[in-house]
C-alpha positions as CSV (number, residue, x, y, z in Angstrom):
1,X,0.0,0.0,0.0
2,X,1.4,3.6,-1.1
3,X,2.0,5.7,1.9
4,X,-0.3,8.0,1.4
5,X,-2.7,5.3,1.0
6,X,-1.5,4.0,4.3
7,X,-1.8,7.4,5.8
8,X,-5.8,7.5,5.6
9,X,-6.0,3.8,6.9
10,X,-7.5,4.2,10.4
11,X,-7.6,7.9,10.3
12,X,-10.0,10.8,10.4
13,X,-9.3,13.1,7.1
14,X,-11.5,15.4,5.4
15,X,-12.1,14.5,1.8
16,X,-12.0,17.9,-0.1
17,X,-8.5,18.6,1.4
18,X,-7.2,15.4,0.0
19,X,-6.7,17.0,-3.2
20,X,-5.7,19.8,-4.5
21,X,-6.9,22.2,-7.9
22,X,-4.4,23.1,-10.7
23,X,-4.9,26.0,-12.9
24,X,-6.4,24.4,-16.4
25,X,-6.5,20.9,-15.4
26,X,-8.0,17.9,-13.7
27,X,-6.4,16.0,-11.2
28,X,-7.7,12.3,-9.8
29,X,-6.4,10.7,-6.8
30,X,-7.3,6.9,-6.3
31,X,-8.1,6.2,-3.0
32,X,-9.3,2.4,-3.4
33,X,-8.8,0.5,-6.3
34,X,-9.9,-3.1,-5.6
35,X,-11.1,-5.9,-8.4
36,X,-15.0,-5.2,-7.0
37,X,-14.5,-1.5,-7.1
38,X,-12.9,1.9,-7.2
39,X,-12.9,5.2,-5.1
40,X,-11.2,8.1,-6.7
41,X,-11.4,12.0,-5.9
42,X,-11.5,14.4,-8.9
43,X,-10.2,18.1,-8.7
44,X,-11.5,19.4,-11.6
45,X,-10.7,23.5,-12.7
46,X,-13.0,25.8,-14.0
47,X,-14.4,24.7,-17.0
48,X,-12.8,21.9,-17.5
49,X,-14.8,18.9,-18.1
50,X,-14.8,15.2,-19.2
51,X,-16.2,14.2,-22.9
52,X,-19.0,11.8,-23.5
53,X,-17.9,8.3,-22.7
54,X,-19.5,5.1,-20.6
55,X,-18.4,3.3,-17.9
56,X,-19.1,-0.8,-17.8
57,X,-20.3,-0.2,-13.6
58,X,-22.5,1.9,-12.2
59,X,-20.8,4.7,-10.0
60,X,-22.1,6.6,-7.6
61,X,-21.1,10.5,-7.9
62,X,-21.2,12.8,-4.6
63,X,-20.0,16.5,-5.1
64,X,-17.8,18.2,-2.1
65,X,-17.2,21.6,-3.7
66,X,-18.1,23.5,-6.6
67,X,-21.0,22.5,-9.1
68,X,-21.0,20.8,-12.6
69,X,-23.1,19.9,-15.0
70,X,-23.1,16.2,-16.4
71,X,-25.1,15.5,-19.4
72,X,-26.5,11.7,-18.9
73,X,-28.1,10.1,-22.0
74,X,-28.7,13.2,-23.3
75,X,-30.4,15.2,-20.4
76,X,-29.0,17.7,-17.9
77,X,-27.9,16.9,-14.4
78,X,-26.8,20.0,-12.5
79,X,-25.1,18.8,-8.8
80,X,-23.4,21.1,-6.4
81,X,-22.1,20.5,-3.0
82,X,-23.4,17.5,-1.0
83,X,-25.4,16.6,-4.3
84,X,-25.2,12.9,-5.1
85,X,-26.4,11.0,-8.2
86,X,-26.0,7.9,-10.0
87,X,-24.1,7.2,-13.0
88,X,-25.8,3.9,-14.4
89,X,-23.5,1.4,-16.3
90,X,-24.0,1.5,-19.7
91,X,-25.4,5.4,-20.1
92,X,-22.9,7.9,-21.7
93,X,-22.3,11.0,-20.2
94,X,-20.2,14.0,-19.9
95,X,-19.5,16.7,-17.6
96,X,-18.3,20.5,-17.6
97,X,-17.3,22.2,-14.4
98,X,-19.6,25.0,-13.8
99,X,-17.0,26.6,-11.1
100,X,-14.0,24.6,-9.7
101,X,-15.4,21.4,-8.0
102,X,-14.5,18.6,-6.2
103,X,-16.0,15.0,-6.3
104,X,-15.7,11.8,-4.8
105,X,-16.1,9.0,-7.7
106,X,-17.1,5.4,-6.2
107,X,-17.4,2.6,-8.9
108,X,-18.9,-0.7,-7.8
109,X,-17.6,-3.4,-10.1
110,X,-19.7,-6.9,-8.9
């Protein structure tokens, strides 16, 4: 296990401060990555956003600062902090950062 990984295990840590923005980009941090699923935290700057793609799991999206807009199957989802929706397996979607925001990505795989 990575240190940093082995620096959350069995400790109290606030999510948002585990990762950090940078100017233009997105940055991901994996926090669990096991065969029946992921947990990854996304930084994502102003504007920047992911294109349309699908995922083969479903993944369960909570927001910790900021808002976004994904587009799911066509249709609008606007989340902002302590939003949460579902991303269901299969569905393409997309998202833009409506300000700088923070989320917390959790991918069940079984």
């Amino acid at each position: 296990m990575s240190s940093k990984k082995q620096e959350l295990k069995g400790h109290s840590s606030n999510l948002s401060g585990l990762i950090e923005y940078q100017e233009g980009s997105v940055v991901s941090r994996t926090i669990i990555d096991k065969k029946t699923g992921t947990i990854t935290l996304f930084a994502f700057d102003e504007n920047q956003g992911l294109s349309e793609h699908t995922a083969p799991f479903d993944a369960v999206v909570y927001v910790l600062d900021g808002e976004v807009e994904f587009t799911l199957s066509g249709k609008p989802v606007s989340l902002k902090q302590g939003e949460v929706t579902i991303l269901p397996a299969g569905e393409p979607h997309s998202l833009t950062a409506k300000t700088r925001f923070k989320m917390l990505l959790t991918m069940i795989k079984s």
